[in-house]
MARNUKOL-91141 format. One record per residue: y negated, z negated, x negated of N, C-alpha, C in turn; residue in three letters. Coordinates in steps of 0.02 Angstrom, whole numbers, plus 50000, padded with zeros to 5 digits. Each point is the difference from the previous one (the first is absolute). Example, Ala and Ser with C-alpha at 12.3 -4.5 7.8 and 13.67 -1.06 7.14 Angstrom:
residues 2
ATOM; 50284; 49610; 49340; 49941; 50000; 50045; 49940; 50000; 49955; ALA
ATOM; 49947; 50036; 50018; 49941; 49997; 49958; 49945; 49963; 50039; SER
//
This chain:
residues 168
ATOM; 47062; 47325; 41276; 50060; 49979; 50034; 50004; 50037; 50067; UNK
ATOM; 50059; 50010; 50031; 50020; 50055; 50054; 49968; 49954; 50056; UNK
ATOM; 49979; 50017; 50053; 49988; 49934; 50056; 50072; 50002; 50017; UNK
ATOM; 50048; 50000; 50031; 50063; 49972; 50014; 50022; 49947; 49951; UNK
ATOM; 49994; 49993; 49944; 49993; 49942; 49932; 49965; 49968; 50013; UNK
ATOM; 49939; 50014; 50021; 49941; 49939; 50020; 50042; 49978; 50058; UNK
ATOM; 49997; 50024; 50054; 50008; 49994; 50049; 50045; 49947; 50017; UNK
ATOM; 50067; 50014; 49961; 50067; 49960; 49995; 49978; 49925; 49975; UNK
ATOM; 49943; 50010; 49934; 49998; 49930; 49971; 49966; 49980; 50047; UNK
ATOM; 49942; 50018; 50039; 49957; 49957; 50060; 50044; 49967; 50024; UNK
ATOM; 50055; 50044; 50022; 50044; 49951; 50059; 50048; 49958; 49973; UNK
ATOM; 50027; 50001; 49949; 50024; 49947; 49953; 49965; 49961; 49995; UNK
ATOM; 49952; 49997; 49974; 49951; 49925; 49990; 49997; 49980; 50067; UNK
ATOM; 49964; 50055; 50051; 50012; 49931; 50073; 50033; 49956; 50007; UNK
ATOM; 50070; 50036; 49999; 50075; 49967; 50008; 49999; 49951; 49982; UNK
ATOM; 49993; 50015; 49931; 50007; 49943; 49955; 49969; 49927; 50025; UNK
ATOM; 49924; 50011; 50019; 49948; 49952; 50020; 50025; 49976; 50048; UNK
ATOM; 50015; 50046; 50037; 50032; 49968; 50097; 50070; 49964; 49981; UNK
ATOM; 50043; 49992; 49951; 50039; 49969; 49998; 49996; 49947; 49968; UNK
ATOM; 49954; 49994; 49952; 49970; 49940; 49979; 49980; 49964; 50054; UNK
ATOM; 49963; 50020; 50029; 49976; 49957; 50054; 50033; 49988; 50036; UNK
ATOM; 50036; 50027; 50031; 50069; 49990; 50051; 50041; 49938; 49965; UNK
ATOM; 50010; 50001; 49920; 50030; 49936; 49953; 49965; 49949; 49998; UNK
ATOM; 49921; 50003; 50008; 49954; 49951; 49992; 50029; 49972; 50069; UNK
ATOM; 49973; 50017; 50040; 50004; 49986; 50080; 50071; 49934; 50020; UNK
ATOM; 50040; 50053; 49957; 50062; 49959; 50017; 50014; 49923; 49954; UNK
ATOM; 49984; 50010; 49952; 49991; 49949; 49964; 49975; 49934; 50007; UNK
ATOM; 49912; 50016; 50038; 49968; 49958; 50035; 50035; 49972; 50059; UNK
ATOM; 50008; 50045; 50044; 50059; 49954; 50071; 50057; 49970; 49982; UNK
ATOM; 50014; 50020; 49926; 50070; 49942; 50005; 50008; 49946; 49973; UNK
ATOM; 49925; 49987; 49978; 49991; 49942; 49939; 49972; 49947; 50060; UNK
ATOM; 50024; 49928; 49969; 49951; 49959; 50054; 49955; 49970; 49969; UNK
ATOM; 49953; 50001; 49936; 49946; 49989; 49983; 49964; 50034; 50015; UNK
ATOM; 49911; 49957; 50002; 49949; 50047; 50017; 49960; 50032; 49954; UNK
ATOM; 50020; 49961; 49941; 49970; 50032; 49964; 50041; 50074; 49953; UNK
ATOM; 50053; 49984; 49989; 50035; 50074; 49995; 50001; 50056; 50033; UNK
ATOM; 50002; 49964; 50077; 49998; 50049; 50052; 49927; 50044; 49996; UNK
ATOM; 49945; 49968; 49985; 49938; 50033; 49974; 49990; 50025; 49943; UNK
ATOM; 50066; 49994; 49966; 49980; 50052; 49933; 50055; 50069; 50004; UNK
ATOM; 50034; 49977; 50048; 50029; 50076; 50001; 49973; 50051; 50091; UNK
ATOM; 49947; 49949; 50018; 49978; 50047; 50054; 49911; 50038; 49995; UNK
ATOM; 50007; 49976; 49933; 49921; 50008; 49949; 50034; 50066; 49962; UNK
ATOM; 50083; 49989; 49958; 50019; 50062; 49980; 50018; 50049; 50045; UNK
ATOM; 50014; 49982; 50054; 50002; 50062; 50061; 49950; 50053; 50010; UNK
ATOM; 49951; 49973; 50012; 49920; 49989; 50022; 49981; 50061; 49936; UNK
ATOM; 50028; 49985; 49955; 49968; 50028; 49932; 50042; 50076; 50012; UNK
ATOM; 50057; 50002; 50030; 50026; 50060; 49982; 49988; 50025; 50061; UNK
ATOM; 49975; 49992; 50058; 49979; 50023; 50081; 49950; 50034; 49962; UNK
ATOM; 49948; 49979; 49965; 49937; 50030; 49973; 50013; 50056; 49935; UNK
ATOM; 50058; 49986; 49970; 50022; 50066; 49970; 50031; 50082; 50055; UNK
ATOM; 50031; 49969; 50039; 50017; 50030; 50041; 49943; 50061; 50055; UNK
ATOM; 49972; 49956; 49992; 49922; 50005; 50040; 49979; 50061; 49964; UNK
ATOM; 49963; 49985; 49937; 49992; 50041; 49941; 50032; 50078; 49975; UNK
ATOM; 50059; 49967; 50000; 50038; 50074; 50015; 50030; 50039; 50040; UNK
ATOM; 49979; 49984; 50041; 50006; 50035; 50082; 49925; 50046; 50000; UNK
ATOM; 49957; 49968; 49983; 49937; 50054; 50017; 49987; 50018; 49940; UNK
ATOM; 50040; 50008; 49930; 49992; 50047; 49954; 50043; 50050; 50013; UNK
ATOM; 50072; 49983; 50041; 50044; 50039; 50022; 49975; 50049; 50053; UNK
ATOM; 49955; 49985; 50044; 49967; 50041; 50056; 49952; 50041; 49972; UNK
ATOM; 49955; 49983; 49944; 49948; 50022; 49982; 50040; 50080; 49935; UNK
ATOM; 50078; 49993; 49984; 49996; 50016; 49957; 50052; 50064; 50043; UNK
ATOM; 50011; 49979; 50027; 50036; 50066; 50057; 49939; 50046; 50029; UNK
ATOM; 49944; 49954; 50003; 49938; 50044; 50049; 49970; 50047; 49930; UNK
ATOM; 50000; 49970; 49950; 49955; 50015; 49937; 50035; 50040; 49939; UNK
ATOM; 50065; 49987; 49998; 50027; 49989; 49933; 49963; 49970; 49956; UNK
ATOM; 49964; 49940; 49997; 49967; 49977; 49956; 50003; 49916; 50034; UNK
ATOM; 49966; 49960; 49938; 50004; 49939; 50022; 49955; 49974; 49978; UNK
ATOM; 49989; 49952; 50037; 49918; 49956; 50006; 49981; 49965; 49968; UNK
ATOM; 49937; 49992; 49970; 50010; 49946; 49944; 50029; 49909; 50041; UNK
ATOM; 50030; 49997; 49970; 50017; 49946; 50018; 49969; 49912; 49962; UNK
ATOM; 49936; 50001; 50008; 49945; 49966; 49984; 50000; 49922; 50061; UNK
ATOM; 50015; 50029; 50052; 49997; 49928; 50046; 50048; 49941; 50005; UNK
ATOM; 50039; 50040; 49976; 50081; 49952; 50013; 50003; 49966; 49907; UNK
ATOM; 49971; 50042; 49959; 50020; 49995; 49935; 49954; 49913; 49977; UNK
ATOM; 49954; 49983; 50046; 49953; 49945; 49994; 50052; 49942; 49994; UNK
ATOM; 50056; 49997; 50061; 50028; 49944; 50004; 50037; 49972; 49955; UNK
ATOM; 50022; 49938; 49979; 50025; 49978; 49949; 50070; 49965; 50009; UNK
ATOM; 50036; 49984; 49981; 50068; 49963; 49999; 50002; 49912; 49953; UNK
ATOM; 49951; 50007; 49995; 49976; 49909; 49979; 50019; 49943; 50042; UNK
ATOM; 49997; 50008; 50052; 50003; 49970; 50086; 50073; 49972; 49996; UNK
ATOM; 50031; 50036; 49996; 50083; 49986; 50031; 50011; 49967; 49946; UNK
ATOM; 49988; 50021; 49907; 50026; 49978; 49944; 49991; 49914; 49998; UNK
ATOM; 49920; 50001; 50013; 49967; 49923; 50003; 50041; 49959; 50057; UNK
ATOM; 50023; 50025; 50036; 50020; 49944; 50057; 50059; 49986; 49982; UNK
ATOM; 50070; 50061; 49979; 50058; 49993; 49978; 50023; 49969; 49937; UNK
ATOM; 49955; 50015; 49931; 49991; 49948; 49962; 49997; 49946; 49982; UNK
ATOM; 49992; 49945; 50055; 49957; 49940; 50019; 50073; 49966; 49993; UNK
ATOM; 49993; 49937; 49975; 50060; 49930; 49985; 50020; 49985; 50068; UNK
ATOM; 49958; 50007; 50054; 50042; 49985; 50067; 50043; 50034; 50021; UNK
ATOM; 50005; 50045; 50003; 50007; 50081; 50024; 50069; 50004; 49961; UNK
ATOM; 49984; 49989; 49934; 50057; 50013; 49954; 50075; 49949; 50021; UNK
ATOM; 49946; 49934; 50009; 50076; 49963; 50001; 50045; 49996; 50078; UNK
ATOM; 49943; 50023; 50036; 50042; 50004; 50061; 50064; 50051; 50037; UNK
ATOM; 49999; 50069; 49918; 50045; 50045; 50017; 50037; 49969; 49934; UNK
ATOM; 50075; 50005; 50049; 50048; 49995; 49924; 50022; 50062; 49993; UNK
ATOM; 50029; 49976; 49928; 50032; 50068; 49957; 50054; 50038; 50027; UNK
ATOM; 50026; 49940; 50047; 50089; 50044; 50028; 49967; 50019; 50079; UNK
ATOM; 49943; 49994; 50015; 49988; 49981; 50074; 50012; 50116; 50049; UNK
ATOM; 49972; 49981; 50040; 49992; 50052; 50049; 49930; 50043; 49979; UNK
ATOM; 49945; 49954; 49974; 49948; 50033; 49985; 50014; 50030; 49926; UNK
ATOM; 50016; 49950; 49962; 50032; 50029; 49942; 50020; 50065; 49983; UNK
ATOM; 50069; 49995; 50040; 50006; 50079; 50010; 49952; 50033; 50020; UNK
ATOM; 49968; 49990; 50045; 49956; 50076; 50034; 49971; 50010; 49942; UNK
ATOM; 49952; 49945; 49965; 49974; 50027; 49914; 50024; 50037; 49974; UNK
ATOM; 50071; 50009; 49986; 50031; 50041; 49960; 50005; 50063; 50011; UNK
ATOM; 50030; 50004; 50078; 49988; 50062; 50026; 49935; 50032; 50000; UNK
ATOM; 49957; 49970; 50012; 49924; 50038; 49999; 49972; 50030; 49925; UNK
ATOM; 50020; 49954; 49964; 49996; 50018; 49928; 50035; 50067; 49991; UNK
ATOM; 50068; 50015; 50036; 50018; 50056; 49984; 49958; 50057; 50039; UNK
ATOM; 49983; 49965; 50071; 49962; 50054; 50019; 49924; 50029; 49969; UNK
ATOM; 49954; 49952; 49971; 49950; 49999; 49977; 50028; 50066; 49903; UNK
ATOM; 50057; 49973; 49989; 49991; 50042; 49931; 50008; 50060; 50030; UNK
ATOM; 50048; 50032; 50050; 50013; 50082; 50012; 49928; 50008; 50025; UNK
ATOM; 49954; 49974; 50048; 49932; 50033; 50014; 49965; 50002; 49936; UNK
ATOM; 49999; 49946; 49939; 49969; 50029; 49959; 50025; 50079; 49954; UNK
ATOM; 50053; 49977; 50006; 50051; 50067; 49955; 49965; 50077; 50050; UNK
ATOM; 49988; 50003; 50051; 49993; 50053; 50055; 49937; 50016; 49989; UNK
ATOM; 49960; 49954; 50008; 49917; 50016; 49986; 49961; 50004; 49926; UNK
ATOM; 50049; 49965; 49952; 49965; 50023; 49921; 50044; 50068; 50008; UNK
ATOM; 50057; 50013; 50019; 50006; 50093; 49987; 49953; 50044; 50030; UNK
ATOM; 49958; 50000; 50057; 50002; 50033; 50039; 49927; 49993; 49948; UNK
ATOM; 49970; 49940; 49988; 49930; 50016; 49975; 49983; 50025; 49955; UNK
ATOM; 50079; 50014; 49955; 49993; 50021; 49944; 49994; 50069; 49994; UNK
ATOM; 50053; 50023; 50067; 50004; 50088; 49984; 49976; 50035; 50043; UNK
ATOM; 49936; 49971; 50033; 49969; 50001; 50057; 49926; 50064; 49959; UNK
ATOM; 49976; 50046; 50018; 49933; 50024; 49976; 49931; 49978; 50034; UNK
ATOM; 50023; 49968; 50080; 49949; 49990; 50031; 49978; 49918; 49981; UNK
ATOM; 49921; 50005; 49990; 49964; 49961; 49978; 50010; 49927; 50047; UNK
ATOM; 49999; 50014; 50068; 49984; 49964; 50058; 50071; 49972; 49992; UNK
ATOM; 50055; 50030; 50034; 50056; 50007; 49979; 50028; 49918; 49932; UNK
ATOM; 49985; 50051; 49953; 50024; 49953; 49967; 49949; 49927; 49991; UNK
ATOM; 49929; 50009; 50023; 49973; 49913; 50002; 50034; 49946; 50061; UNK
ATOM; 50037; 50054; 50037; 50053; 49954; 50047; 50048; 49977; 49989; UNK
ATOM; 50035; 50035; 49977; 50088; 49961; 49954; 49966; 49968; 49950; UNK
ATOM; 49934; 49986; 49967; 50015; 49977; 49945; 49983; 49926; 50021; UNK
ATOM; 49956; 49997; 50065; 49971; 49954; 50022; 50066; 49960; 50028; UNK
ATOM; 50045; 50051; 50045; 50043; 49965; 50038; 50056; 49971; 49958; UNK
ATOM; 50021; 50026; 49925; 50034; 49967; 49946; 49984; 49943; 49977; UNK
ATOM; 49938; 50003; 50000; 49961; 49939; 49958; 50019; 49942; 50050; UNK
ATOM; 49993; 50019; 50075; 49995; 49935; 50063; 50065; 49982; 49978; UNK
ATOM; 50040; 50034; 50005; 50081; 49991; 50003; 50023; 49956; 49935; UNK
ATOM; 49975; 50020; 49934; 49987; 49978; 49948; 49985; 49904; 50018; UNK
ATOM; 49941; 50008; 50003; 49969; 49919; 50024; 50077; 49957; 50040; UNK
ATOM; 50023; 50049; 50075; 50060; 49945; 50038; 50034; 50000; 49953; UNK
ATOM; 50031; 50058; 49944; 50056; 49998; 49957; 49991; 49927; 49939; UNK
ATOM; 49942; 50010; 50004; 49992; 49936; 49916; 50008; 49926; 50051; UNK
ATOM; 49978; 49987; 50059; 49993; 49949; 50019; 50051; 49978; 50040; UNK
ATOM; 50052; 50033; 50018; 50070; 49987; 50014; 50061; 49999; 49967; UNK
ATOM; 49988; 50039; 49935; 50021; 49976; 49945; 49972; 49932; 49962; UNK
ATOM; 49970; 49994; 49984; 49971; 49938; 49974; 50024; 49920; 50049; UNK
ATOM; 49995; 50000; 50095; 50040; 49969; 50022; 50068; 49997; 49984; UNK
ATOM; 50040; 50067; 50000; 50069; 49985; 49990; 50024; 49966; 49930; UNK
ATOM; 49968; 50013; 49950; 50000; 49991; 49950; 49998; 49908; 49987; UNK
ATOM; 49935; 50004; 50052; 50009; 49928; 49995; 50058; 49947; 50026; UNK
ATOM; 50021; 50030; 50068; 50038; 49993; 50062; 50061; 49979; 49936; UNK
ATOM; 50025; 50058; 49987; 50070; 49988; 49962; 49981; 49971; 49943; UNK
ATOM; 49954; 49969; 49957; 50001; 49957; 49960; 50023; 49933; 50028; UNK
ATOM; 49976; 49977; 50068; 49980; 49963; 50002; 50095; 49987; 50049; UNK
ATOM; 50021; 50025; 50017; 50056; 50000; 50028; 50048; 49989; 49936; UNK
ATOM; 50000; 50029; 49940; 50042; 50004; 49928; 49976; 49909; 49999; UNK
ATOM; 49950; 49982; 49998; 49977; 49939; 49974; 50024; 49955; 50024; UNK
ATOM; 50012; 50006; 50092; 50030; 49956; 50056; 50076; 49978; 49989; UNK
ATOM; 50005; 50054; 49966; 50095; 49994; 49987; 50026; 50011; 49936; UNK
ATOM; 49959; 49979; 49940; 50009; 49982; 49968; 50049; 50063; 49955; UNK
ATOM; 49937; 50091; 50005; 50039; 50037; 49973; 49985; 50009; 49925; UNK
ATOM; 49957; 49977; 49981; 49955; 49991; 49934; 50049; 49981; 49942; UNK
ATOM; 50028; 50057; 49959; 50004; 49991; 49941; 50004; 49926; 49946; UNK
ATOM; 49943; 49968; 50025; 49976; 49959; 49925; 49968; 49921; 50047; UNK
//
């Protein structure tokens, strides 16, 4: 791949991350639970550290043309946020039509284009290092994608159920 192609996707994924987080951020200040407010400043938190990540593969890969194994960051897991957001409390305290609601939705959209961005890039990527990073950073994205789907999923069941949209 040309480095200006690399180069471009580095700074796309930042973006990407810094605006997630910038969405996390906002999300958290406008909610007045504490416990929501801690699951979207835990998803912030998560994309500050993506950000992190690709900022000094981005530095390293301008100095190098090459990229680092990316072995330290690849340890961390996305279990954390799933287990807390999951939880029957958590669930019933966001409704389906609410303010947090939405942000779910939106994030969901944001979470599928980062995966769509980083399974391409890992795919047509030759560098080894390279691609154990998008595949790692797909997979993270992967994890918020199943577990904010799976809320909304529930969210609007449970809103269809409230008002009596059920079929049968």
């Amino acid at each position: 791949m040309e480095n200006n192609s690399t180069v471009d996707i580095l700074k796309t994924a930042i973006l990407m991350e810094k605006r997630g987080k910038a969405f996390y951020e906002k999300v958290a200040e406008q909610t007045s639970d504490p416990d929501i407010k801690n699951i979207f400043n835990i998803m912030a938190q998560e994309e500050l550290t993506h950000v992190h990540q690709l900022s000094m593969q981005f530095a390293h890969y301008q100095k190098n043309n090459s990229f680092q194994k990316p072995e330290e960051f690849m340890a961390q897991g996305e279990d954390a946020i799933a287990n807390m957001i999951l939880n029957e409390e958590i669930k019933n305290k966001i409704s389906a039509a609410s303010f947090e609601a939405a942000a779910i939705s939106a994030a969901i959209d944001m979470e599928t284009k980062a995966i769509e961005v980083y399974s391409k890039q890992a795919e047509i990527t030759t560098d080894a290092n390279e691609k154990a990073m998008y595949i790692w950073l797909a997979d993270f994205e992967r994890g918020h994608h199943k577990m904010l789907n799976e809320l909304n999923k529930e969210l609007t069941e449970k809103i269809w159920f409230d008002n009596d949209f059920w079929p049968f």
